[in-house]
C-alpha positions in Angstrom: 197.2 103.0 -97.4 200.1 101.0 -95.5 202.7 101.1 -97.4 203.7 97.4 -96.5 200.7 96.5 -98.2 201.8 97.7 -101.5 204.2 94.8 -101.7 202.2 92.3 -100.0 199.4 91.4 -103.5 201.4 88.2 -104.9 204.6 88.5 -103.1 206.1 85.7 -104.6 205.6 87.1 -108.1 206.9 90.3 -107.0 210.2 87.9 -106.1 210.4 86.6 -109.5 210.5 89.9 -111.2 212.9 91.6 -108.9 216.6 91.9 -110.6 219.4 91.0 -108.0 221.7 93.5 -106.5 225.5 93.4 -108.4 227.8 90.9 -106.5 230.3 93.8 -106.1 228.4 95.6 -104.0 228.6 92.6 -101.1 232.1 92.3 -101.9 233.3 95.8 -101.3 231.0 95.8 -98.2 232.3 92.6 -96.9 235.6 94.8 -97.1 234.5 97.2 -94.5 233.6 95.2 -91.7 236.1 94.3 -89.2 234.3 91.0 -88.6 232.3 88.9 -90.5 229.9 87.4 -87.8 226.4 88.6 -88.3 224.5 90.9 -91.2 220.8 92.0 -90.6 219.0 92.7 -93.4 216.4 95.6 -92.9 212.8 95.4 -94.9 214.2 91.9 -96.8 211.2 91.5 -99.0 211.5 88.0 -100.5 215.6 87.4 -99.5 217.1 88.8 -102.3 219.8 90.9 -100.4 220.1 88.4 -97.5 221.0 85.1 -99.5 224.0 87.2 -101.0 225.0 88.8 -97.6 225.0 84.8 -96.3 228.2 84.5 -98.6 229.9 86.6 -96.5 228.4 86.7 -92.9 228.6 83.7 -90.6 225.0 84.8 -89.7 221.9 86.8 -91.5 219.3 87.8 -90.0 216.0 89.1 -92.1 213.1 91.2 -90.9 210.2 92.6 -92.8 207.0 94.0 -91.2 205.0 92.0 -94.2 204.4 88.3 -92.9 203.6 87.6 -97.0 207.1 88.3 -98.1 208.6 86.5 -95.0 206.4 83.3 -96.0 207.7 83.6 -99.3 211.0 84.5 -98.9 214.2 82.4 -100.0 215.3 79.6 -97.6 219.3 79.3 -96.7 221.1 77.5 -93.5 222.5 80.9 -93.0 219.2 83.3 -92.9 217.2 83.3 -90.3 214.0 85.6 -91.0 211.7 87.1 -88.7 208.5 89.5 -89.2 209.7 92.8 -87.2 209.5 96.6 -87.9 212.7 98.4 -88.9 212.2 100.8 -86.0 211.9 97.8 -83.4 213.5 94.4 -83.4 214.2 92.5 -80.4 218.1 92.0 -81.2 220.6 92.4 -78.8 222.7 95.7 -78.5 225.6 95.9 -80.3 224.9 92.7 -82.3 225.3 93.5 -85.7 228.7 94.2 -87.9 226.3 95.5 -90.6 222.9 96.5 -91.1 221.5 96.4 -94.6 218.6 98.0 -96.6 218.2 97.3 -100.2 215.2 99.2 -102.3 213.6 100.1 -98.5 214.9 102.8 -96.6 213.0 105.8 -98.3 210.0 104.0 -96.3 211.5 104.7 -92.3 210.2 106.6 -89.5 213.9 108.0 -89.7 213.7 109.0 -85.5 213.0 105.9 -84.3 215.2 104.0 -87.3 218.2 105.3 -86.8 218.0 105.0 -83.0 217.7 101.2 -83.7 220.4 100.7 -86.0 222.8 102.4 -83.2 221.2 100.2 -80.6 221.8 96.9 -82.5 225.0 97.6 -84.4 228.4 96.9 -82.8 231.0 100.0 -82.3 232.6 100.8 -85.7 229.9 98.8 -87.5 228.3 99.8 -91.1 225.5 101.0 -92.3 224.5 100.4 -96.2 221.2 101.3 -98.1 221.3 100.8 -101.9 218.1 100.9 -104.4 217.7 101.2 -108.1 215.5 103.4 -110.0 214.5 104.9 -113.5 216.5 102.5 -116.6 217.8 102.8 -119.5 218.0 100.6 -122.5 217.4 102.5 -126.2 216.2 105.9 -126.7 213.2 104.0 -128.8 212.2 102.0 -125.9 212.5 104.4 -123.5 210.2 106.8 -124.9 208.2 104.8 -125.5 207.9 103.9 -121.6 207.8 107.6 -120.9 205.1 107.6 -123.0 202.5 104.8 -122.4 203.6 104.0 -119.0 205.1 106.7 -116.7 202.6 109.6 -117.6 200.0 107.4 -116.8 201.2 106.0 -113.9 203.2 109.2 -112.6 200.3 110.7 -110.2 199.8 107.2 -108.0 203.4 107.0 -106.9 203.8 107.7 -103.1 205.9 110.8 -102.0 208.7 109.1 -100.2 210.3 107.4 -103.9 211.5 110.7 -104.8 213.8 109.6 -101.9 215.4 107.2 -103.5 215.2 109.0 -107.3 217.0 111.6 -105.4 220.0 109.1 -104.5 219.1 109.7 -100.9 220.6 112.5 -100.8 218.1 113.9 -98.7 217.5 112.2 -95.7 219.0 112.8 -92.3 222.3 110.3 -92.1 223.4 110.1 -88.4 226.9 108.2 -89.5 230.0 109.3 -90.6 230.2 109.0 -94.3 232.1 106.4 -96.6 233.1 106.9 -100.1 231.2 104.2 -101.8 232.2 102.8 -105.3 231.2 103.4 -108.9 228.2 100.4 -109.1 226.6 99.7 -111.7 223.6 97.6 -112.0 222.7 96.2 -115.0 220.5 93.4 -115.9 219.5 91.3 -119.3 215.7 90.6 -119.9 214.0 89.8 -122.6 210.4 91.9 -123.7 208.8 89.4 -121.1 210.6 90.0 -118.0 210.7 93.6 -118.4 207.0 93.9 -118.9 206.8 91.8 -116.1 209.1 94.0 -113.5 207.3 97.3 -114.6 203.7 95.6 -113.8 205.2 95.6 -110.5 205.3 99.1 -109.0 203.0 99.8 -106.7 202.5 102.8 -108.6 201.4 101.1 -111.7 199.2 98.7 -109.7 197.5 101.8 -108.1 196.6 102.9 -111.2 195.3 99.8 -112.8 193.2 99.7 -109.5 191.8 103.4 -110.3 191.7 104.0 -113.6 191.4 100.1 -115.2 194.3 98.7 -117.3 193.9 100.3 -120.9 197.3 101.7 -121.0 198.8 99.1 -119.6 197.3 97.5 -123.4 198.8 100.2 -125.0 202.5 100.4 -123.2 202.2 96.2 -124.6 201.4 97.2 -127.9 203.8 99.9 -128.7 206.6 98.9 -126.6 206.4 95.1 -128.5 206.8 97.2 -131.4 209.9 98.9 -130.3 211.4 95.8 -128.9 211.9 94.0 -132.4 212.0 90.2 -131.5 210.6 89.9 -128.0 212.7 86.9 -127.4 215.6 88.6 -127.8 217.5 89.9 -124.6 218.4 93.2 -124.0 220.6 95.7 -121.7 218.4 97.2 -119.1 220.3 99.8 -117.0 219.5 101.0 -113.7 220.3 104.1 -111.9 221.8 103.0 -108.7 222.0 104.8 -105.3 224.2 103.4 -102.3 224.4 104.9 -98.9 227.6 104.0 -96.5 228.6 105.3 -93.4 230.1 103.7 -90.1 228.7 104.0 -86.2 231.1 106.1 -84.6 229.7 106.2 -81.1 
């Protein structure tokens, strides 16, 4: 299966359920860049990374290879978004003072990616990838997620997340290393939204797709239980991951 097509089913619901990145994070990266003229945001799903990076940068510009999220993505003055691979844009050399991946770059052809990014980026530019992964919010509710939902779902996710659960710590990184802050994401959803978000992995939509949707019941039923009032918002915690270096060439 393409990958792309794992985010294409209902793209603008997968938009909705998506938490935002902290406002920290574009902050600090704004800091490294000696100009402020032009972001591209690599693999921008539905906008989320570029409409913060358009606070900062005089120009954003957004590629995904999925025409569904661009038609669904988020509209601003600043953003322009085009459907182009990661590995091949048709951006002019040394354009970029920063190139961006949020939640993506576990999915690259790595030899052909990085050749790109060195291409487009101007001399000293940066390079940032960031994604979240597991979270945390009770030991209750998070056993109960373990589970109903991650046993069941744990055999349909595709090889190249470990990636990202790894911190990306293990793929090749042609640029010279920058200490990157403590970040922490954290978000605060009620039983609703949260249900919501983990309905959303591809891996738990493979395995509705395989195996039908009975523990998807279950994971309602128990984890409703553990929640208490379902109205009632809670801290969700997310491991976070963030990849910096600078283009030395």
């Amino acid at each position: 299966m393409d990958h792309h097509k794992l985010f294409n089913d209902k793209s603008d619901l997968y938009a909705k359920v998506r938490p935002y990145y902290p406002q920290e994070l574009y902050r600090f990266l704004a800091t490294l860049c000696e100009e402020k003229k032009s972001a591209w945001d690599v693999a921008c799903g539905s906008g989320q990374a570029a409409v913060d990076l358009a606070k900062y940068f005089d120009e954003v510009q957004a590629t995904d290879i999925s025409e569904e999220q661009i038609a669904h993505a988020i509209e601003n003055p600043k953003i322009s978004y085009s459907v182009q691979a990661a590995e091949k844009t048709n951006f002019e050399d040394n354009y970029f003072d920063i190139a961006c991946v949020a939640q993506a770059l576990h999915w690259f052809d790595y030899d052909l990616f990085w050749d790109e990014v060195k291409r487009a980026l101007k001399p000293n530019g940066i390079f940032a990838a960031w994604g979240y992964s597991w979270f945390f919010i009770s030991t209750e509710i998070d056993q109960v997620i373990e589970e109903y939902f991650l046993s069941p779902i744990a055999p349909y996710w595709a090889p190249q997340n470990k990636l990202l659960w790894d911190y990306y710590r293990d793929i090749p990184f042609p640029f010279e290393k920058v200490a990157a802050p403590q970040i922490e994401m954290k978000v605060e959803w009620d039983f609703t939204q949260l249900f919501a978000y983990i309905q959303s992995w591809s891996a738990a939509k493979q395995s509705i797709k395989e195996e039908g949707n009975e523990f998807l019941m279950q994971t309602h039923k128990a984890l409703k239980l553990a929640w208490g009032d379902i109205s009632q918002k809670k801290t969700v915690e997310m491991d976070f991951s963030l990849l910096l270096g600078r283009y030395k060439n």
